[in-house]
N, C-alpha and C positions, 0 to 999 in steps of 0.2 A: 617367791618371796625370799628376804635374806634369812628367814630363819630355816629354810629347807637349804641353806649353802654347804654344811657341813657333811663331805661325801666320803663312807672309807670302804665303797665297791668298787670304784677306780683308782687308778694310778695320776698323781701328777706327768703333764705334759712336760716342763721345766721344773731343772730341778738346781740345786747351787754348782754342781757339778757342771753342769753348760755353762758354766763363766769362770769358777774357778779350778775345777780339773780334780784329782784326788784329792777326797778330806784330810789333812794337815792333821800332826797333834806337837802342838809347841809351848800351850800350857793351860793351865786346869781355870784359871781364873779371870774373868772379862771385868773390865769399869766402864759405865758409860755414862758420860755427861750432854747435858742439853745445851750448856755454856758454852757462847762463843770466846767468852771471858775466861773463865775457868780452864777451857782447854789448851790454850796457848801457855798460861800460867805454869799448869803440869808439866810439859814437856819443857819449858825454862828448867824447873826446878832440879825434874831426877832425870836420871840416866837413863835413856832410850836408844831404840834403833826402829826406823821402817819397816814392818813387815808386807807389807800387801794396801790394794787397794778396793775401795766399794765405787766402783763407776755407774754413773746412770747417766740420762741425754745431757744434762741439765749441771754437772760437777762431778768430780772424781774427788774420794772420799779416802783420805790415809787410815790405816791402822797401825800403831805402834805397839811396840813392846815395851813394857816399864821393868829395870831392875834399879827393883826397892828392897835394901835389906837382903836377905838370902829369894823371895818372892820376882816370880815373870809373871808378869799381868797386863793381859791384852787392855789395852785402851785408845777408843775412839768418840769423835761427835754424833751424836745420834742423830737423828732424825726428829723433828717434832708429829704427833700425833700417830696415830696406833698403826697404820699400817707401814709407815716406813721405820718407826722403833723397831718394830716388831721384824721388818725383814733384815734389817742390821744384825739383829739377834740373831737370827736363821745365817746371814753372813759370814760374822767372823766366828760363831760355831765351828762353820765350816773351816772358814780358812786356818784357824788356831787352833780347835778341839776343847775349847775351855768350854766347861757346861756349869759351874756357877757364874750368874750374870748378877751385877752389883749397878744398880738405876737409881739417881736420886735427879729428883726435877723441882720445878716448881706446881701451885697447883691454887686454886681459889677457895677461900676461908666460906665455907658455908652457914659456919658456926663459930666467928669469929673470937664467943669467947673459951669455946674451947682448944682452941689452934691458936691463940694468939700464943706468942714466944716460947715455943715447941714445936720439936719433929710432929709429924703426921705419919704412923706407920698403918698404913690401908689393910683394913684385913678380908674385905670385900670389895667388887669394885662393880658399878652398872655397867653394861653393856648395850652403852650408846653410840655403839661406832661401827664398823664393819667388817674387822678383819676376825674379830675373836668367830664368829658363826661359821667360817671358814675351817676354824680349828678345833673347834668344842661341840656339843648339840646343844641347841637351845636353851636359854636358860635367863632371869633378867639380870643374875648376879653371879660373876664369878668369886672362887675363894683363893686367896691370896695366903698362898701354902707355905711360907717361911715368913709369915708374920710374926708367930712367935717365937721364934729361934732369932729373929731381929730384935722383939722387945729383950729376948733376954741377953742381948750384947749390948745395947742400950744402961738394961740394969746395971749392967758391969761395967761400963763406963760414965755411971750416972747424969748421964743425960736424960734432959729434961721431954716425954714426948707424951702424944694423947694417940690412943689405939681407935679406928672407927669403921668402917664406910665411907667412899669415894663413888664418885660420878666421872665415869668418863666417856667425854664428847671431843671428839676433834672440830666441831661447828659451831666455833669458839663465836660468833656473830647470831646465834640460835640458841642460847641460853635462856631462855625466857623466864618472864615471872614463874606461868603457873609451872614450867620445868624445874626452879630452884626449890617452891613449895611442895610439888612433886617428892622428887629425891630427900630432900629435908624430914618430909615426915616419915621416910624410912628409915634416918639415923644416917643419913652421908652427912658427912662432915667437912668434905670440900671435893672442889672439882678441878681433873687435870686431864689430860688428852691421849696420855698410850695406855693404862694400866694395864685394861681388859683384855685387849690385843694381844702385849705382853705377856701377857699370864697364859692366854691361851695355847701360844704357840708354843713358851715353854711348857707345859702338859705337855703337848702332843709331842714333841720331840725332846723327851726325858731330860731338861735341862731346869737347874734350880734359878731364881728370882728372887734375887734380895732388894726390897723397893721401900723408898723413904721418902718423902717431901716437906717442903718449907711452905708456907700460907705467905701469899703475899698480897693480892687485891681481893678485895672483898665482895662476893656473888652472891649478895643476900637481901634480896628488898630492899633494899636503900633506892633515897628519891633521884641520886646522878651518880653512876659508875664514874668511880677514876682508877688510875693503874697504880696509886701509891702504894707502894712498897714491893712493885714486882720487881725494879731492878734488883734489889739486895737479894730476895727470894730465889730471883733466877743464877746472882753472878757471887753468891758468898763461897769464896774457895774453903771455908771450915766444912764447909758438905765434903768436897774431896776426901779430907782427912777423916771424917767419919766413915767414908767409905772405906779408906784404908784398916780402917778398926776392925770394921765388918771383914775385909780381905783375908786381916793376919789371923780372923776368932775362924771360919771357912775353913782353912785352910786342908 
């Protein structure tokens, strides 16, 4: 079963080392976005250089380097859903050495009225996906271990956010009624696709996870799903800069 995945009497067969060669160290801080929007935007704006690439069958993946201010900060497109955020992470770990990783996504308002026009900083997340049992043991909720050290960068730049509970499924087509009612009477507050994953691997590979999201469509009993308000949720380049916030307070 997936929840017997999690093995630490064996070694890994492949490891990041079979693609990229010796672990790198070229700087302490990673950004990663889920925008196709967003990410072309950044590289217009600041001063970069190509570091390296994430190759799979399917596309080959840049990572850059950002100097912002006196800051080098690895930044790349993630992957959508837990197990390819998640190996990104395990990636440019590798290829850079940066072990704070800074993740804002989108994600669905479970609790529309408490996510409406606010950050979402997850301080749990379900484990409805497959990669976190790989890297944790069993459990239905993982904790989201720089939650409060994000509300309290937040504070200080008084931004507006609500602290909760997250559901994460990458079977974005499998969300069901009784799954929304499900998760809801635990106190998730909205649903997004890597958190768990995320969180997992960073645990097991000593790397910190600062994670924030925007609500944009609504996964809550309603009588017709529409996607109003994902593009803004998914393509607001003000996420960026808040991540930037979160970069310089890190540091």
């Amino acid at each position: 079963m997936i929840i017997d995945s999690f093995d630490l009497e064996s070694e890994p067969i492949i490891s990041p080392k079979s693609f990229f060669g010796e672990k790198n160290k070229i700087c302490d801080i990673a950004i990663g976005t889920f925008s196709r929007e967003i990410f072309p935007a950044v590289l217009e704006t600041f001063s970069n250089e190509k570091i390296g690439e994430m190759k799979a069958a399917n596309r080959v993946k840049p990572v850059y380097l950002l100097y912002i201010g006196n800051q080098k900060i690895a930044f790349y497109l993630s992957e959508i859903g837990a197990c390819g955020s998640s190996t990104d992470i395990i990636e440019v770990n590798w290829m850079t050495g940066a072990d704070k990783f800074i993740l804002f996504g989108s994600a669905g308002a479970l609790d529309k009225e408490k996510t409406r026009g606010k950050y979402v900083i997850p301080t749990e997340a379900y484990r409805d996906e497959g990669m976190s049992y790989h890297y944790a043991p069993p459990a239905d909720y993982i904790s989201i271990q720089k939650a409060d050290q994000v509300e309290e960068i937040f504070e200080s730049l008084g931004l507006s956010y609500v602290k909760g509970k997250v559901w994460t499924t990458d079977a974005i087509y499998r969300e069901t009624k009784n799954a929304v009612v499900a998760r809801k009477a635990e106190g998730c507050i909205a649903v997004e696709m890597e958190l768990a994953g995320m969180q997992a691997v960073c645990n097991f590979h000593g790397i910190e996870l600062y994670d924030f999201l925007v609500t944009g469509d609504v996964v809550d009993q309603i009588e017709e799903y529409t996607g109003d308000g994902l593009h803004e949720a998914n393509h607001d380049l003000g996420k960026f800069y808040v991540a930037l916030k979160l970069a310089e307070a890190i540091k």
